[in-house]
C-alpha positions as a Markdown table, in Angstrom:
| # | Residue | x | y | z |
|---|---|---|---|---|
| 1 | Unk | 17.7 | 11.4 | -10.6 |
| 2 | Unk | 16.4 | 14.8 | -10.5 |
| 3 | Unk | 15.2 | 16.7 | -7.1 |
| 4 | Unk | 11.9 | 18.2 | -8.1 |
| 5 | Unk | 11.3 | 19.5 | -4.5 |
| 6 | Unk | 13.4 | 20.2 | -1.7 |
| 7 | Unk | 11.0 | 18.9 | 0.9 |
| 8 | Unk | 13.1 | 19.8 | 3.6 |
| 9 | Unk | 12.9 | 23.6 | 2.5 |
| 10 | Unk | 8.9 | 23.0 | 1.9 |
| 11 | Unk | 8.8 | 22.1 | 5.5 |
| 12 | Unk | 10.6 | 25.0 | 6.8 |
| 13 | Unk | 8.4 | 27.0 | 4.3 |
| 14 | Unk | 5.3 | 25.6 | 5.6 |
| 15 | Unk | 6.8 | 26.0 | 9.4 |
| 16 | Unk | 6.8 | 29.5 | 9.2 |
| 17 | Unk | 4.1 | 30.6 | 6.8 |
| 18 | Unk | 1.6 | 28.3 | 9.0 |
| 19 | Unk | -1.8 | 29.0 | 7.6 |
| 20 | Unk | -0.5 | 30.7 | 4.5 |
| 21 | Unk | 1.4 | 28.2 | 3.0 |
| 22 | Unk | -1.1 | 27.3 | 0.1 |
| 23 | Unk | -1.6 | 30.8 | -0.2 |
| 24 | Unk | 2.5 | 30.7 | -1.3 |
| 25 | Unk | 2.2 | 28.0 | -3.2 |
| 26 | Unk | -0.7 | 29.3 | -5.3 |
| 27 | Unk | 0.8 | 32.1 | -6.2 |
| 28 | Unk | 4.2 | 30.1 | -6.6 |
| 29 | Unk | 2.1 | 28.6 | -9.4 |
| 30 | Unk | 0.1 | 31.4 | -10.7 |
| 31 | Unk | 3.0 | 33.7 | -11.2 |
| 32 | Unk | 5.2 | 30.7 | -12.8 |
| 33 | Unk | 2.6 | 30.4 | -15.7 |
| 34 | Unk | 3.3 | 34.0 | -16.5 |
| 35 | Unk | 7.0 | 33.4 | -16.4 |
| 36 | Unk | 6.9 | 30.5 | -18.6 |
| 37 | Unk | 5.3 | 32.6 | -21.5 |
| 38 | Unk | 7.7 | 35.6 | -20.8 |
| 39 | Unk | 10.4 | 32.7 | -21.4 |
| 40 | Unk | 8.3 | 31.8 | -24.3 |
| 41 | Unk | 7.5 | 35.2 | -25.9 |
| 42 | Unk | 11.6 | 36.0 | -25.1 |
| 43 | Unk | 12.7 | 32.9 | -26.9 |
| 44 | Unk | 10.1 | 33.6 | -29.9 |
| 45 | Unk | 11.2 | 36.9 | -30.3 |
| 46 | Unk | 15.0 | 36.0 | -30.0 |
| 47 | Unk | 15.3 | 38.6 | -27.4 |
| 48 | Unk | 18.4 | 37.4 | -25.2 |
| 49 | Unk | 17.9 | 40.5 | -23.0 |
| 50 | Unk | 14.2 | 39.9 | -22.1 |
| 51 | Unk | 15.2 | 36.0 | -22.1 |
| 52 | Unk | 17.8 | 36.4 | -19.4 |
| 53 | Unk | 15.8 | 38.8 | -17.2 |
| 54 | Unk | 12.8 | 36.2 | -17.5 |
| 55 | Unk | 15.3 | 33.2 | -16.5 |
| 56 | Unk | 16.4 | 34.8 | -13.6 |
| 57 | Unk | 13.1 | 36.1 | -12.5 |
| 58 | Unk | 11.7 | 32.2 | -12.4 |
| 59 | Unk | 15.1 | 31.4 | -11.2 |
| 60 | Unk | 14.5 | 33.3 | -8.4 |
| 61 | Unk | 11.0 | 32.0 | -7.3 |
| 62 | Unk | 12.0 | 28.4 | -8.1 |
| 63 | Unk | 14.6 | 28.9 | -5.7 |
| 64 | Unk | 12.5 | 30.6 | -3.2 |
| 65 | Unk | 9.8 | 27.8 | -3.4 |
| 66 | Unk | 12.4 | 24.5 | -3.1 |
| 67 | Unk | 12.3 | 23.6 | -6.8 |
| 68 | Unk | 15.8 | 23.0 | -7.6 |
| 69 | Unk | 16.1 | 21.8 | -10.7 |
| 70 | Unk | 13.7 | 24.2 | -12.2 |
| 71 | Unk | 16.3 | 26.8 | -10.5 |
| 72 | Unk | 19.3 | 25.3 | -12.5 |
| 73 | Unk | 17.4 | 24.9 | -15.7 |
| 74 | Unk | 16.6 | 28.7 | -15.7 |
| 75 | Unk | 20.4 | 29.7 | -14.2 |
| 76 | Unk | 21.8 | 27.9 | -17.7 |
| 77 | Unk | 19.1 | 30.1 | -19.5 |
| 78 | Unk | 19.8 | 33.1 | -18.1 |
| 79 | Unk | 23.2 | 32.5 | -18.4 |
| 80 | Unk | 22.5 | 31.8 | -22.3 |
| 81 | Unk | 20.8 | 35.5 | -22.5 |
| 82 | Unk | 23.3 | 37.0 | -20.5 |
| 83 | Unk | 26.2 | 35.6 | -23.4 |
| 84 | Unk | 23.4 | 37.0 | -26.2 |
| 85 | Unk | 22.3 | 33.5 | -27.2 |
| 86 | Unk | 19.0 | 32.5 | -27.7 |
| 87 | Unk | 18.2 | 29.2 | -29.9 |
| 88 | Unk | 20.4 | 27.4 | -27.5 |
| 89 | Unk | 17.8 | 28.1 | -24.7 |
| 90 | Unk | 15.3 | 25.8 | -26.9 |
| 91 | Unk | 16.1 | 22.6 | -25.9 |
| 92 | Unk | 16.5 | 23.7 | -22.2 |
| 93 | Unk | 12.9 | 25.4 | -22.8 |
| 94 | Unk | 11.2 | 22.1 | -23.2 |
| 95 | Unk | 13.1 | 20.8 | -20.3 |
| 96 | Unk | 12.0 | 24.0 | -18.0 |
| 97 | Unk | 8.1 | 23.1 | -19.3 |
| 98 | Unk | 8.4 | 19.7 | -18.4 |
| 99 | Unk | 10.0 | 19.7 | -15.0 |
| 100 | Unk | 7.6 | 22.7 | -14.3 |
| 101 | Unk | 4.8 | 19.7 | -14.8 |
| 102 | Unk | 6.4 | 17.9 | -12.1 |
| 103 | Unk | 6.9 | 20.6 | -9.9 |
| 104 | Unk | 3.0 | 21.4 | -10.4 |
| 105 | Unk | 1.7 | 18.3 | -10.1 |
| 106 | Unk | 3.5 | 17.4 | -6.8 |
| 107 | Unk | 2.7 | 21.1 | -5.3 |
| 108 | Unk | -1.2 | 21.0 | -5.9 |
| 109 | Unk | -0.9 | 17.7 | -3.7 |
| 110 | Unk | -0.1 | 20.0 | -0.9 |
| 111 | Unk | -2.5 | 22.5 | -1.5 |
């Protein structure tokens, strides 16, 4: 079963941003919107380059935030960029979109 949130890094999140936790989180979700269409427009364009800097850029964030399997979904894109592929990033594109429902979903509870 996937994790969609590490709730024990969420704690520690919310531990030390105190009153600025759903501050993070709002802009955890604001910026991954534009992520997901630079993963998009990458993937349309067949841009490998731009498709493995967006991967890793959400990569990053989604690790940052607790999301772990949103963070291995975009490591296996960015590692499909960095080897100059691009179509095989499709299927894992859907997957990225739907586990970032999840993610969103469960998030806006703790807003």
């Amino acid at each position: 079963m996937a994790v969609h949130l590490d709730m024990d890094a969420l704690q520690e999140l919310r531990e030390v941003m105190e009153d600025e936790f759903g501050t993070l989180i709002a802009t955890y979700l604001d910026d991954s919107v534009v992520r997901l269409e630079s993963l998009k427009e990458a993937l349309e364009t067949h841009d490998a380059d731009a498709l493995r800097k967006a991967a890793h850029s959400f990569k990053g964030s989604c690790g940052n935030i607790g999301a772990p399997t949103l963070e291995d979904l975009c490591r296996q894109v960015e590692d499909i960029g960095r080897d100059g592929g691009v179509d095989e990033a499709g299927p894992l594109m859907d997957l990225i979109v739907s586990e970032y429902q999840e993610v969103k979903v469960m998030m806006e509870k703790m807003l």
